[in-house]
C-alpha positions as CSV (number, residue, x, y, z in Angstrom):
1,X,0.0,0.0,0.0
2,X,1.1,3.5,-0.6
3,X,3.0,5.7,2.0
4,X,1.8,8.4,-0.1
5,X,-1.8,7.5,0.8
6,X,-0.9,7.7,4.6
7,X,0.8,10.8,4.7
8,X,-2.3,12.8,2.7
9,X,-4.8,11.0,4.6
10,X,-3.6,12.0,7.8
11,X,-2.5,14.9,10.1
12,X,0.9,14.7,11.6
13,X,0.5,15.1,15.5
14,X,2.1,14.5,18.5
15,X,1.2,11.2,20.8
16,X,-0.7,12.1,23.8
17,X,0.8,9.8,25.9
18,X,4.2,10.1,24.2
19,X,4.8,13.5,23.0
20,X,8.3,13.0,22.0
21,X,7.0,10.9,19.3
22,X,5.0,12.2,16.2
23,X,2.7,10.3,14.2
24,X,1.1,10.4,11.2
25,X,-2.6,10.1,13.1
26,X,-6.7,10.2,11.4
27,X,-9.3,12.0,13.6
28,X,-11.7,9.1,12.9
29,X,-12.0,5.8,11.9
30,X,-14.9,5.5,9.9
31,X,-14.4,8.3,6.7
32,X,-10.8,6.7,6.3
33,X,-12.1,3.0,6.4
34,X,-14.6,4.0,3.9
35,X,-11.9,5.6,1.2
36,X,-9.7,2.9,1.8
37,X,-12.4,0.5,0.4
38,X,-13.2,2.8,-2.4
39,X,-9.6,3.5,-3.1
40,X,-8.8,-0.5,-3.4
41,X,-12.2,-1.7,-4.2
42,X,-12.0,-4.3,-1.4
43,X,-15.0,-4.6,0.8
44,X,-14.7,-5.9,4.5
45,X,-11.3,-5.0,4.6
46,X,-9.4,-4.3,8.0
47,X,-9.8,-1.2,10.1
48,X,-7.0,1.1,10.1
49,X,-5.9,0.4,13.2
50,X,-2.7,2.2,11.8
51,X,-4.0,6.0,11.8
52,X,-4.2,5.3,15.7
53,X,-2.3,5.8,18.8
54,X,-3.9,2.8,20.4
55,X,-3.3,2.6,24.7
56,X,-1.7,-0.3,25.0
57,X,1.1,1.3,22.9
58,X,0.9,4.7,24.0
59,X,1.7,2.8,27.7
60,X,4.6,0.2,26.5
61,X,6.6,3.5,24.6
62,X,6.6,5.4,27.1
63,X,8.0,2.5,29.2
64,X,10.5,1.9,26.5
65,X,11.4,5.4,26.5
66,X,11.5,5.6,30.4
67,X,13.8,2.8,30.6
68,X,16.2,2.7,28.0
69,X,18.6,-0.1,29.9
70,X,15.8,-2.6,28.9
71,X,16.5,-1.5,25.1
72,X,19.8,0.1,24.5
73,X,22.0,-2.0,22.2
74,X,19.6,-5.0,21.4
75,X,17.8,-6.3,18.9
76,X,14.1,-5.8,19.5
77,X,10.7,-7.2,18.1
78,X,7.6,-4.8,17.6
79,X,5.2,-7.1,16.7
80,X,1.5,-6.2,15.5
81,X,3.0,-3.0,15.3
82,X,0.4,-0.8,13.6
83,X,1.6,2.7,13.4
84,X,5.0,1.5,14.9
85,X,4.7,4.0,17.7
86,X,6.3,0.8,20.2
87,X,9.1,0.7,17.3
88,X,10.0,4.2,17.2
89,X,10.4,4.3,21.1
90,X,12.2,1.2,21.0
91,X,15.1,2.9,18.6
92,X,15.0,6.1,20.5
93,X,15.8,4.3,23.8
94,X,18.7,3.1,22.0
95,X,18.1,-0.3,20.1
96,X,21.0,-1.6,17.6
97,X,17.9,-3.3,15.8
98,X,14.7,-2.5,15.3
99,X,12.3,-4.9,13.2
100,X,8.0,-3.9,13.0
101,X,5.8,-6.6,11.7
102,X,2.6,-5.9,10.7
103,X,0.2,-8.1,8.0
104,X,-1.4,-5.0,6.8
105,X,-0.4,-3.4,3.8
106,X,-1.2,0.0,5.1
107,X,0.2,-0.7,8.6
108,X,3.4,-1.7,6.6
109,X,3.0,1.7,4.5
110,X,2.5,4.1,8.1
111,X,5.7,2.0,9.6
112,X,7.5,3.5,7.2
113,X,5.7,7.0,7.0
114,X,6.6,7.7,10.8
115,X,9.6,5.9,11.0
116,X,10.9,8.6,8.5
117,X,8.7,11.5,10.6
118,X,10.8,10.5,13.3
119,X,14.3,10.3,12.1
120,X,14.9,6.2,12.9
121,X,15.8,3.4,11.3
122,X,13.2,1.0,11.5
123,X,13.5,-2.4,9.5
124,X,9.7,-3.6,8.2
125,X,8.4,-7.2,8.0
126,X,5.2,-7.4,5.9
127,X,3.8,-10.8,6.6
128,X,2.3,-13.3,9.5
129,X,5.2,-14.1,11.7
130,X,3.1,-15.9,14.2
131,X,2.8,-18.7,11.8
132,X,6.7,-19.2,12.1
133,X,9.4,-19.2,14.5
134,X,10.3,-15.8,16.1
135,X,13.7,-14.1,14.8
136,X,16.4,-14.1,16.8
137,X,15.9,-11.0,19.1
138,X,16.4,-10.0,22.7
139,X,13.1,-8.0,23.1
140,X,10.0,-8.7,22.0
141,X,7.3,-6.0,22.3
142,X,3.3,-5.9,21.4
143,X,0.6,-3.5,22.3
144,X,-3.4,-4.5,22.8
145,X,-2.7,-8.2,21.5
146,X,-5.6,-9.7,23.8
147,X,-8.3,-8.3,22.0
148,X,-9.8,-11.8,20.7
149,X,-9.7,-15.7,21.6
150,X,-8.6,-16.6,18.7
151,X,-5.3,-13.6,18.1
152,X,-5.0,-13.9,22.2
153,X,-4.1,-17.9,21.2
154,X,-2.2,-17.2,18.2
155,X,-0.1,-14.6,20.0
156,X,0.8,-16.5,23.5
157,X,2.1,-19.2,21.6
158,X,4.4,-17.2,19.3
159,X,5.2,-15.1,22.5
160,X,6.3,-18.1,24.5
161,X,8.6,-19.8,22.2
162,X,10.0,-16.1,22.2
163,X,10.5,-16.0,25.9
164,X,11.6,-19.6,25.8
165,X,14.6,-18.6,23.3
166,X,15.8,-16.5,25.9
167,X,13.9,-13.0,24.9
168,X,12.6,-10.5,27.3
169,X,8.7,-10.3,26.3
170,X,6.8,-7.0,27.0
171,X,3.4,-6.5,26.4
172,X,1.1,-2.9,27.1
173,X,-2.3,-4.0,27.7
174,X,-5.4,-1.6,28.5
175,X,-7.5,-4.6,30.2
176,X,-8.8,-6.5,27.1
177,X,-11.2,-9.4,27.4
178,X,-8.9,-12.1,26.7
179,X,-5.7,-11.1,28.7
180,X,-4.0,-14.1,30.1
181,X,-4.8,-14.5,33.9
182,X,-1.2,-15.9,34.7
183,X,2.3,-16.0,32.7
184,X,3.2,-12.4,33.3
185,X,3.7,-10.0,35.8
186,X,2.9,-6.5,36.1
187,X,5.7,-4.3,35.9
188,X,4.2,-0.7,35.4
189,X,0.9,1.2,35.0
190,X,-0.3,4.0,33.6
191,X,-3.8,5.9,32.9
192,X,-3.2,6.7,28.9
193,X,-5.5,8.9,26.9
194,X,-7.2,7.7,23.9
195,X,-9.5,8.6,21.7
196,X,-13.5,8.4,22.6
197,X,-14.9,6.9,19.3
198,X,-12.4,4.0,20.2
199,X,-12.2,3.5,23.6
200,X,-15.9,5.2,24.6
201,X,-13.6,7.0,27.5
202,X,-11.4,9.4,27.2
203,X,-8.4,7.6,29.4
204,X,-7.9,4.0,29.6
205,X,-5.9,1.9,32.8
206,X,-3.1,0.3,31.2
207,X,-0.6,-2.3,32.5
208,X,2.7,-3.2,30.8
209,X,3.2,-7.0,31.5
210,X,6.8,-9.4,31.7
211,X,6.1,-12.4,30.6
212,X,7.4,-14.4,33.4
């Protein structure tokens, strides 16, 4: 998909919750969904989940960013990374490496978009890693994972054969149905605030989680 398409479809702003960092951002889901199906002529396509600063993110950047030992010189994971907010923090705070998976084509496309806003180097991976082995990294980061059964499945067991390799897992999670009730602990907390016609609040509890 076209970065060209992100950047006019969207107003460059600054991350609530992460001000440091500046994204290319939409004001509301709906009008973009809709000329993205009329741009492509695909119906039922995905959301863009991209144009968002979504809370679990928001929270596990600004953990990133507020402690940088956890990052600096290591090769780091943001996977399901949307926007790549969570990748962007993680090369600020100092990464040698920095890979962003996403399967969407316009995820993919924004990646790079605000990578280049920001003035990192962020490596893209366009494709379903959870269907393979994880590559070798020593962090592994994902924001608001848990939001089905089915993803929440998919996503523990890629996440554990992460951990079990030896990488330090991080996860931001804004209290999603299907969070796992035991595997992590909670290392930080922070009331984020997101956007109404998302959340239907205007700040969300978020809890960054170790896998343990």
């Amino acid at each position: 998909m076209s970065i060209e398409f992100v950047r006019e479809h969207t107003e460059i702003r600054p991350v609530p919750f992460v001000p440091e960092i500046r994204l290319h951002l939409a004001e509301e889901a709906v009008p973009l969904w809709e000329l993205m199906e009329r741009v492509t002529g695909e119906v039922g396509m995905a959301p863009p989940f991209w144009a968002f600063a979504w809370a679990g993110g928001q929270a596990l950047a600004r953990f990133v960013l507020d402690h940088p030992g956890l990052i600096t010189g290591r090769r780091v994971l943001d996977l399901a990374a949307g926007s790549g907010l969570v990748a962007i923090a993680a090369k600020r705070a100092g990464a040698a490496l920095v890979l962003a998976n996403e399967i969407d084509g316009y995820a993919d496309a924004a990646i790079e978009a605000n990578a280049e806003l920001n003035g990192v180097d962020v490596q893209r991976i366009h494709g379903d890693l959870l269907v393979a082995d994880p590559p070798d990294v020593d962090v592994v980061l994902a924001g608001d994972v848990f939001y089905n059964r089915e993803m929440t499945q998919m996503m523990l067991g890629f996440l554990r054969k992460a951990y079990a390799s030896g990488a330090l897992v991080l996860v931001g999670d804004p209290g999603r149905a299907y969070r796992p009730a035991e595997g992590f602990e909670e290392v930080a907390a922070f009331r984020v605030p997101v956007d109404r016609d998302l959340e239907d609040a205007e700040q969300k509890m978020v809890t960054v989680l170790k896998m343990v």
